[in-house]
N, C-alpha and C positions, 0 to 999 in steps of 0.2 A: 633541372638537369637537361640537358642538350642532349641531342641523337645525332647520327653520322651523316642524318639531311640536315643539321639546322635545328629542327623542330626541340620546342623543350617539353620537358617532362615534368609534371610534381614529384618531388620526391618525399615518400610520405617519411614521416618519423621513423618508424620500423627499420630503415635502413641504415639505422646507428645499431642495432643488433651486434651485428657483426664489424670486425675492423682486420685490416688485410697486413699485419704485424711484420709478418717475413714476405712479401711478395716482394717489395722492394727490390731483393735480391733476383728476381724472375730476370733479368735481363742479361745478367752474365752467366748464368745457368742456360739460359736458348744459345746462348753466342758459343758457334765453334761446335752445335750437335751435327751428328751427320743423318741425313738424309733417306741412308739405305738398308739394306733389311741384312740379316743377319741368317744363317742356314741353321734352321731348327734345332737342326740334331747336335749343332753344337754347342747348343746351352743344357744337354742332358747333363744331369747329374749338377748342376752349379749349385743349386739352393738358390735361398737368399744372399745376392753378395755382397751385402753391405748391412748386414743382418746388427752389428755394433758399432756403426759408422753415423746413427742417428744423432741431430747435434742436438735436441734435448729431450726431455720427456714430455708427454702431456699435463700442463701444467694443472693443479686441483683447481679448483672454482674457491673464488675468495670469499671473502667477508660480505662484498659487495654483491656476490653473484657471477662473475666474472671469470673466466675460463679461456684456458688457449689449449689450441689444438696443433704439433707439429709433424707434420707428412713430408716427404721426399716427394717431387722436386722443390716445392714452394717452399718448405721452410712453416713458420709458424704464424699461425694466425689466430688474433684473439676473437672471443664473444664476449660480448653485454649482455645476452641473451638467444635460448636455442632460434634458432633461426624458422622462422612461419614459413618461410617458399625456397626449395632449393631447385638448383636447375642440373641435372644431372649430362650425362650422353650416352654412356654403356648399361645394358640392364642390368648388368652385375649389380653396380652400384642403386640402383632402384628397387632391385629385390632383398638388398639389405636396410634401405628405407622401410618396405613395406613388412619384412622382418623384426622393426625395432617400434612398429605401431604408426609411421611417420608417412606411410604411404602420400595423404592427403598434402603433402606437402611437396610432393613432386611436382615439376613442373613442364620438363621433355625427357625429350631420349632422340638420340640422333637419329634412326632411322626405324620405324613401329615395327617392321616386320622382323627384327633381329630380338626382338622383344617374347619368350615364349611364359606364357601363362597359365596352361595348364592346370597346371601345380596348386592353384589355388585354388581351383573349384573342390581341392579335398579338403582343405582347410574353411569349419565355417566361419563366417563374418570378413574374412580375406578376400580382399578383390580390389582390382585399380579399373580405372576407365582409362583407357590407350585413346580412344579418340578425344580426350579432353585434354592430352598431351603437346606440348607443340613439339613437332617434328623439326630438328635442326637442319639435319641434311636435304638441300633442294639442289643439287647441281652445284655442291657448295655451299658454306656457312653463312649465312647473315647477318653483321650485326644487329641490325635493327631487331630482328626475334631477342635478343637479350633484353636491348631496352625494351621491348613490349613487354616482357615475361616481367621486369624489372624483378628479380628474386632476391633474396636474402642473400644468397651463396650459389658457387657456381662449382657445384660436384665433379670438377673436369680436371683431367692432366691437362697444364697448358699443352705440352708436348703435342698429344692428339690432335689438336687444330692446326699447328704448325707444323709439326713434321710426320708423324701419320697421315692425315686427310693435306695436309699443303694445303690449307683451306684458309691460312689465317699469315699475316707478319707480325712480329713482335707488338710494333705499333699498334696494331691492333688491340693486341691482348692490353698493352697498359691502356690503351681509351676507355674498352670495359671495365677492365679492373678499378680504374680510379672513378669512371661514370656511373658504374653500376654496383658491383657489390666482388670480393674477391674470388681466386680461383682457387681451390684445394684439390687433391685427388693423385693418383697412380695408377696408371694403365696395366692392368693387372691380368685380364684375359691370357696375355700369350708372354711368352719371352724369346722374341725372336729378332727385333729391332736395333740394329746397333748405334740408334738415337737415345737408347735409352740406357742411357750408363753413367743410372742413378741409382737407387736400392728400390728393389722390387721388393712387394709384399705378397705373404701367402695369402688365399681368399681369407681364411677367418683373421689374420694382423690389419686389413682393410677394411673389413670389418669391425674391426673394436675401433679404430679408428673412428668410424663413420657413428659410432654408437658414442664414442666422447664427444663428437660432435656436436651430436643431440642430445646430449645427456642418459642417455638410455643403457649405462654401463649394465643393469640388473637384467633387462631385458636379453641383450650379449648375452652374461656370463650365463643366463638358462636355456640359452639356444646355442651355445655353446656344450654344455653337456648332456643335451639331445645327441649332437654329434657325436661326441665321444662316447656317450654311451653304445650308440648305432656303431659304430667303426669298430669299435671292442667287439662287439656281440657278433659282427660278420668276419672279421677276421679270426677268431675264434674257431671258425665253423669253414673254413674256408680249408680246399684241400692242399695239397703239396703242389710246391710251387711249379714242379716238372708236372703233376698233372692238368695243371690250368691253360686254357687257350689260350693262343695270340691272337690280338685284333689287328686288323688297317684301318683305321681311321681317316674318312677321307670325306671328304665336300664332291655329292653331287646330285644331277639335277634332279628332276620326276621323272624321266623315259632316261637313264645314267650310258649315257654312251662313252663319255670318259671321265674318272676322276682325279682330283687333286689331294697326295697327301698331305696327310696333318698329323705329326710323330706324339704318342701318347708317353714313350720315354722322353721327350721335350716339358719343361715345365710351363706353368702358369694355370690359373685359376679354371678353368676350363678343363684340364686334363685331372683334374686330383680325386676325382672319384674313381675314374680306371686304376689310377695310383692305388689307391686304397685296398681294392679289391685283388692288385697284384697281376692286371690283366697287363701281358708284355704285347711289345711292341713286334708289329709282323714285320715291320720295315727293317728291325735291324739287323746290321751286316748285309745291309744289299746294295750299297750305297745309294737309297733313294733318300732324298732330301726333306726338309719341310716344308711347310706352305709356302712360306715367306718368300725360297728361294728354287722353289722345282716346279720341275712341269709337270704336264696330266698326264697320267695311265691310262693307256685305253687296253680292253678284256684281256688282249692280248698278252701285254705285260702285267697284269694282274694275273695273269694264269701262272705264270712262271713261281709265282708268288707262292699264289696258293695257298692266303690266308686263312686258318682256323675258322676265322669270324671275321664278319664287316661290320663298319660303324658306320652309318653314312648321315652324315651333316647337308644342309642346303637352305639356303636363305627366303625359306619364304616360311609361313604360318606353320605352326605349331599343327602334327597330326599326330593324332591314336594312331595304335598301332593295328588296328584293321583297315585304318586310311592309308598307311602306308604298306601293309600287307598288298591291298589292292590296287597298288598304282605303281611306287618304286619295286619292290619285290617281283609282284607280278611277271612286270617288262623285262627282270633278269631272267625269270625262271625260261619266258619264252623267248629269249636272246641263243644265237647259235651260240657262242663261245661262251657268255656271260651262266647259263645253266653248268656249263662243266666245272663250276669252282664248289670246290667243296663247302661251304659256306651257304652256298644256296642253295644245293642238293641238300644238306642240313640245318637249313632253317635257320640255319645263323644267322643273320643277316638282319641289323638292328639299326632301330634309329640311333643317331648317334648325338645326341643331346644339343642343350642350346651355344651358342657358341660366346653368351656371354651368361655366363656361371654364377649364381650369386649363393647364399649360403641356402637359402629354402630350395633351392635346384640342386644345390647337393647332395639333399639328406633322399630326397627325392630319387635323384639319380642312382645315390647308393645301393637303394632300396632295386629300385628298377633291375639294375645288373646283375645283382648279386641274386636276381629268384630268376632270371634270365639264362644265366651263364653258367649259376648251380641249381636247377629246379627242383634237385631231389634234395638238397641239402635246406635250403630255405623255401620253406614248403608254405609257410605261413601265410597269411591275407597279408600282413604290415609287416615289418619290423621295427616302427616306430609308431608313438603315440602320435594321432592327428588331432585327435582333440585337447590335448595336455600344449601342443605347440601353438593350435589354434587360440589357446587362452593369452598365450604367453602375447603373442600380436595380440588381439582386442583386446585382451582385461589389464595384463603387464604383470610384475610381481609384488607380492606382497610385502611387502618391509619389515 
């Protein structure tokens, strides 16, 4: 196999695993997307829009062993077998790896520090190594980290390298995809892009997805009613909808001098645990925009607001909440204006989770808000079992 210098590569056996069925198609599907983002608030309420619009099912595994898998934008792609090394970019998609036992099989993620892990020091035997990772993003995509990684599968919306990051041309994508191994995936974190008008999927339809994949359907379907059991039990117990706060949702830094919002009534994978919980949106009716397409708040305009509760998001490592008590919160309480929001006068004022969502950050997340936002109500240490989910990753299910 050749690389983008020249140089060639063995290409071992294993990479007949997989075969890229529907990519084919990838090039009239890139031809004619647009470029530009979409204002948040305007995909509230859409759902899934192409929710019946899939052109087939995931086909069963034959006689042979042999299996196909079909996803929006790619179309379908068959297996000969689950695939030993996949190459992911978004965590989402790697926390539903490490969800379905397959962690060890990861191979990147675009950028480490978007990557929040936490989560896993509750669960025992769970855990990845992020520095054994390769990082895509350098100023830019590489191909040559593909053929180095040379993986099984390439866990990617082509879309992201091309019209998200502008990191990649078409060309490119079919050099890898025919030198190296194909591309599967749906950009699933946000829906704010008006490149992407293709069908979006909710976090757990990306995930079953990701689990027929690998074959891991048993695994799913009992992390799957984890979920719903958890989401039943808090919404249950959850008060009237007029008594519940609003949050703002918003990206910003350690010392927050101005923020950027991010609408919690906008869908996508990221926001569904607010959803769940029934926490509204502080931005609406004020015509503040999304991320995609607005500008930063500074205190000033936050005060006018005068949000219930903050959510604040920011790109760097993963903090407890006594690390961020003691550095974000802090700097507002002793801010002139920033102290006058009700939020911070009461204690409101919370992380606001990872920005790529996967289904173990969910159940997680759920958990979080809901002893957060009702503390007299969900009084309890858990709401869900850590060791019962923990089995389900290391051990799998019984047959």
């Amino acid at each position: 196999m050749s690389g983008p210098d020249g140089a060639t590569f063995e290409r071992p056996t294993r990479r007949e695993v997989v075969k890229g069925g529907g990519t084919l198609a990838l090039g009239g599907l890139l031809a004619g997307c647009l470029g530009n983002s979409s204002q948040e608030s305007s995909e509230a309420g859409t759902g899934d829009r192409a929710t019946d619009t899939e052109p087939s099912a995931t086909g069963p595994a034959t006689s042979d062993g042999t299996y196909s898998v079909t996803m929006e934008p790619v179309g379908t792609v068959e297996f000969e077998t689950v695939p030993e090394t996949i190459a992911p970019f978004t965590a989402d998609y790697i926390d539903m790896l490490v969800a379905l036992g397959h962690g060890d099989a990861v191979q990147s993620i675009w950028y480490r520090g978007r990557y929040k892990t936490l989560h896993y020091e509750e669960l025992d035997g769970v855990s990845i190594d992020l520095n054994a990772l390769t990082q895509l993003w350098s100023d830019g995509v590489s191909k040559e980290a593909f053929y180095e990684m040379d993986a099984d599968l390439h866990l990617i919306d082509p879309h992201a390298l091309t019209h998200w990051l502008k990191a990649w041309e078409q060309s490119d994508l079919t050099e890898v995809r025919e030198n190296v191994a194909p591309f599967i995936g749906n950009l699933v974190f946000r829906r704010t892009d008006d490149w992407h008008n293709y069908r979006y999927y909710s976090l757990y339809e990306a995930f079953e997805k990701v689990a027929e994949m690998v074959q891991e359907q048993a695994r799913f379907e009992a992390i799957r009613s984890i979920h719903a059991e958890l989401a039943e039990t808090v919404q249950a117990r959850l008060p009237a909808p007029e008594e519940r706060p609003n949050a703002a949702l918003m990206f910003a830094g350690e010392e927050p001098e101005a923020f950027t919002p991010y609408r919690i009534s906008g869908n996508g994978a990221n926001k569904e645990h607010f959803q769940t919980l029934g926490i509204a949106d502080a931005f609406s009716d004020t015509g503040i925009e999304g991320y995609s397409g607005s500008e930063s708040l500074d205190y000033e305009a936050l005060l006018e607001i005068d949000p219930d509760s903050l959510l604040l998001r920011y790109h760097r490592e993963g903090k407890t909440r006594e690390e961020f008590e003691n550095s974000v919160l802090a700097h507002m309480k002793e801010h002139e204006v920033g102290s006058r929001l009700r939020a911070v006068q009461n204690d409101r004022v919370f992380r606001g989770g990872p920005i790529y969502t996967g289904p173990l950050h969910n159940l997680f997340m759920i958990e979080r808000y809901a002893k957060r936002y009702f503390p007299e109500t969900f009084t309890e240490a858990q709401l869900f079992d850590r060791e019962r989910l923990a089995r389900i990753i290391t051990e799998g299910v019984a047959e």
